[in-house]
C-alpha positions as CSV (number, residue, x, y, z in Angstrom):
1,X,0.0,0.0,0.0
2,X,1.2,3.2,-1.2
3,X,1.8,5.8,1.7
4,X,0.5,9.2,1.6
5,X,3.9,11.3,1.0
6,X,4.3,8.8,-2.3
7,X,0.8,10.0,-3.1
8,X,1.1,13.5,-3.1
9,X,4.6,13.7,-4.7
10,X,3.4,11.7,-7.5
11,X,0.2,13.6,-7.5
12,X,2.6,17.0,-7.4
13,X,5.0,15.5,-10.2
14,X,2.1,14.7,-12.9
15,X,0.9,18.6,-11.9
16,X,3.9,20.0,-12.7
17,X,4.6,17.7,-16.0
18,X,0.5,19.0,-16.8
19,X,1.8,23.0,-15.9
20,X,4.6,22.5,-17.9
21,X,2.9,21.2,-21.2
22,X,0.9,23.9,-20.9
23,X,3.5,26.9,-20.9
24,X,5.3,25.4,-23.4
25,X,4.3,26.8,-27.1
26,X,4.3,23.6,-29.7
27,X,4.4,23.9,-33.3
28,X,2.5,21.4,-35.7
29,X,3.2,20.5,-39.1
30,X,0.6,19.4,-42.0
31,X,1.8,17.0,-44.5
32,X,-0.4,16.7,-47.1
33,X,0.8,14.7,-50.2
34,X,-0.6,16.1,-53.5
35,X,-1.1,14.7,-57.3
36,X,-3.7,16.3,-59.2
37,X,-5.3,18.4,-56.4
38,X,-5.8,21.8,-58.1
39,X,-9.0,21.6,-57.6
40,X,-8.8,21.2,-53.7
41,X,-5.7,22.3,-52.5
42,X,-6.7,26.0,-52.3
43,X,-9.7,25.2,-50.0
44,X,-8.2,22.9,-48.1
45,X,-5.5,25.6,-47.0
46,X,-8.1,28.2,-46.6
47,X,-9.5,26.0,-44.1
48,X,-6.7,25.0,-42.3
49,X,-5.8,28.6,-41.9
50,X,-9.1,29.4,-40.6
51,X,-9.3,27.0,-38.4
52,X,-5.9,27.3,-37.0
53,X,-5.9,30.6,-35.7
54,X,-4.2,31.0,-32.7
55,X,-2.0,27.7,-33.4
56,X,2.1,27.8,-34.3
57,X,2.1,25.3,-37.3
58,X,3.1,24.8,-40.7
59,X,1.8,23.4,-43.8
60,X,4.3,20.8,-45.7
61,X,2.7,20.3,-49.2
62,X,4.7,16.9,-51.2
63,X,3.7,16.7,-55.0
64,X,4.4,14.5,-57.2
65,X,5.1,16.3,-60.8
66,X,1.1,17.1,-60.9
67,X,0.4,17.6,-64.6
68,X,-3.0,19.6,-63.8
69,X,-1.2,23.0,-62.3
70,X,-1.6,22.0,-58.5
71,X,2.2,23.6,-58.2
72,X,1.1,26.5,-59.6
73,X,-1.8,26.8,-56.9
74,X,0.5,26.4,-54.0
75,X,3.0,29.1,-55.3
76,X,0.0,31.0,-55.4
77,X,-0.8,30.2,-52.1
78,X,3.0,31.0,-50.5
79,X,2.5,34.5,-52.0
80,X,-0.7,34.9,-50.4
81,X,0.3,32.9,-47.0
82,X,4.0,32.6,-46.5
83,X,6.3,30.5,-47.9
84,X,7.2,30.2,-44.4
85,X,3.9,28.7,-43.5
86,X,3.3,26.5,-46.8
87,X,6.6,25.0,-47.8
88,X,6.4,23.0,-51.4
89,X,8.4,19.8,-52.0
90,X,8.2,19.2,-55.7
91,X,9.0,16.0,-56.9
92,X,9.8,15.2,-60.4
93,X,7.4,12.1,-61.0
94,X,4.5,9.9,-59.3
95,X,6.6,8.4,-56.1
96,X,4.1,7.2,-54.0
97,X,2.0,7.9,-51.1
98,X,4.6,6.5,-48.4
99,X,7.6,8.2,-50.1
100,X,6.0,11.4,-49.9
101,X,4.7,10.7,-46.4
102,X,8.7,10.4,-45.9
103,X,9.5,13.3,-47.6
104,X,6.8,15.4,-46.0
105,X,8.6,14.3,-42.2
106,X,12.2,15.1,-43.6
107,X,11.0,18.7,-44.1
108,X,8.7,19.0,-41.5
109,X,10.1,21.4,-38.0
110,X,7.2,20.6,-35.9
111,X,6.8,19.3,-32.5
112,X,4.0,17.0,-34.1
113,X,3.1,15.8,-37.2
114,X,-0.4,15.9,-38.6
115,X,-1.7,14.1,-41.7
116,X,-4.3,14.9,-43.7
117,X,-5.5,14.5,-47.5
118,X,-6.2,17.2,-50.1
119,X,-9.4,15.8,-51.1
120,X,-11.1,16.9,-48.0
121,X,-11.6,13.7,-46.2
122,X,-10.1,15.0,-43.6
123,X,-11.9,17.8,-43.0
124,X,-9.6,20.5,-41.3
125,X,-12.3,21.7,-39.2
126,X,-11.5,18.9,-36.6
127,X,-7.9,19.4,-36.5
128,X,-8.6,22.1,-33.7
129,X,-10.3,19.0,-31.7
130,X,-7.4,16.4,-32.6
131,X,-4.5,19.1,-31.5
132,X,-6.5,19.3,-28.0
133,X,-6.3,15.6,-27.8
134,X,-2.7,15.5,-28.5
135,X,-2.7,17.8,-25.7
136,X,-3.6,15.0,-23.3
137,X,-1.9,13.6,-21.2
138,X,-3.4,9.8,-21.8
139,X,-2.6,10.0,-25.9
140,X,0.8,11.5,-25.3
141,X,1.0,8.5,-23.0
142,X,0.5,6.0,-25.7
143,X,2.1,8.5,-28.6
144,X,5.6,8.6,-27.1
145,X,5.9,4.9,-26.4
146,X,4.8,4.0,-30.2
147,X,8.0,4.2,-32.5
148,X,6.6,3.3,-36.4
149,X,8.6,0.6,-38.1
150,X,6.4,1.1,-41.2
151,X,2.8,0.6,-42.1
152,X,1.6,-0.9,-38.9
153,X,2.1,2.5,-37.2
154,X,-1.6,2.8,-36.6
155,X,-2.4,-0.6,-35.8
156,X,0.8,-0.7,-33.3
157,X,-0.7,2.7,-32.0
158,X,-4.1,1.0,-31.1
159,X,-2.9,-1.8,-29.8
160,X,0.0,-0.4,-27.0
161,X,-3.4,2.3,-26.2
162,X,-5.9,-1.1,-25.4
163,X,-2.9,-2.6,-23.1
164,X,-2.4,0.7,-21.4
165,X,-5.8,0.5,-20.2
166,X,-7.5,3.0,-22.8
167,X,-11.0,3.1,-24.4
168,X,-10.5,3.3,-28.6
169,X,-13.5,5.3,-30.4
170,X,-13.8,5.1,-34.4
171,X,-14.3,8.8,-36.0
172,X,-16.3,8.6,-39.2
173,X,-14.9,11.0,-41.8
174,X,-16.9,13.1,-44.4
175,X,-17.4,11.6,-48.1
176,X,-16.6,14.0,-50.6
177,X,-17.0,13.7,-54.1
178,X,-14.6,14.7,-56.4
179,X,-14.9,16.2,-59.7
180,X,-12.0,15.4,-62.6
């Protein structure tokens, strides 16, 4: 049986780590891989902007050689924004989804990484939701144990949360359709 003293101090330490994460500023970068997104990227950025406010972050954009002008749209979007705040990776040719994931996180200077598709199925009005719950202290818990070895990231994720004791809820995402 735990005594009292051992209580409070541990009480007292997870207060001050809580304090802590709360003074401390944190900076999040958006990957989002393109190929053929001019029709989408320049909403989706609006959006992210808008609903980022009053949150340090920055938006990595990876396409791959898009033959429809989506490069054109981001440079468009740096004059308007900040290259500072949308940073392009141009890549010569179609490389993949998992390359440009790579090359998104090779560029990216945030404290955390976000995600998210052009297309809109990730709509960016949640990501004001999904930074508070990085903010926790039970998902950092089961973040910083999780080190990805490749695609079974997420799986590897849900699986060390369940052990840890945590409940795992599914979030439907919005359909969009798409017109070519």
């Amino acid at each position: 049986m735990a005594k009292l003293e051992e209580i409070e101090t541990e009480e007292h330490q997870k207060a001050m780590i809580i304090s802590k994460r709360k003074r401390i500023k944190k900076k999040y970068s958006i990957i989002i891989p393109t190929y053929n997104e001019r029709l989408n990227i320049g909403l989706v950025i609006y959006l992210v902007f808008k609903h980022l406010q009053d949150i340090d972050f920055e938006v990595v954009i990876v396409d791959d050689g898009s033959p429809d002008g989506t490069q054109d749209i981001i440079k468009q979007l740096q004059n308007v924004y900040g290259d500072d705040l949308i940073l392009l990776r141009a890549r010569p040719k179609k490389l993949g989804l998992g390359t440009a994931y790579y090359d998104g996180l090779k560029h990216a200077s945030g404290d955390f990484i976000i995600i998210m598709d052009a297309d809109l199925s990730h709509h960016p009005k949640y990501l004001p939701n999904f930074i508070r719950l990085y903010e926790r202290t039970a998902f950092e818990d089961v973040v910083s144990s999780c080190v990805s070895k490749g695609y079974v990231f997420q799986m590897e994720m849900i699986v060390r949360a369940s052990r840890k004791g945590y409940h795992i809820e599914e979030m439907g995402l919005q359909n969009t359709i798409k017109k070519r």
